[in-house]
C-alpha positions, 0 to 999 in steps of 0.5 A: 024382437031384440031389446036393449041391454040396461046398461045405466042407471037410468034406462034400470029406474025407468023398468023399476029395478033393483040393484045387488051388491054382493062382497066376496065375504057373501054379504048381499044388499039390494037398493032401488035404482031410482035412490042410486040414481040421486048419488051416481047420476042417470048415465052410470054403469049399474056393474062398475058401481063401488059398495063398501062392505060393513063386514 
C-alpha cells in the first residue's frame, strides 16, 4: 500500500502537522501548517518555504 508524499501545504493541515524550520546557525522553530497555510496558501511546497532568522 503506497501513500502519497505530502508535497503541500494542504494535504500537511489535512494530517495536522507541524512544519520545522531549521538555520544553518541551529536555530529551530516549529509552526502548525494550518497558520502557515493562511500566509502561503494550500498548494505551497512545505521545502521551498523562506524563514528568517532572528539570530
Amino acid at each position: 500500500m503506497a501513500h502519497d508524499p505530502i508535497d503541500t501545504l494542504g494535504k500537511a493541515t489535512r494530517h495536522n502537522m507541524l512544519v520545522k524550520a531549521e538555520c544553518s546557525c541551529g536555530n529551530v522553530r516549529y509552526c502548525r501548517s494550518a497558520d502557515l497555510i493562511m500566509v502561503y496558501g494550500g498548494g505551497a511546497d512545505p521545502l521551498k518555504l523562506k524563514f528568517d532568522c532572528s539570530r
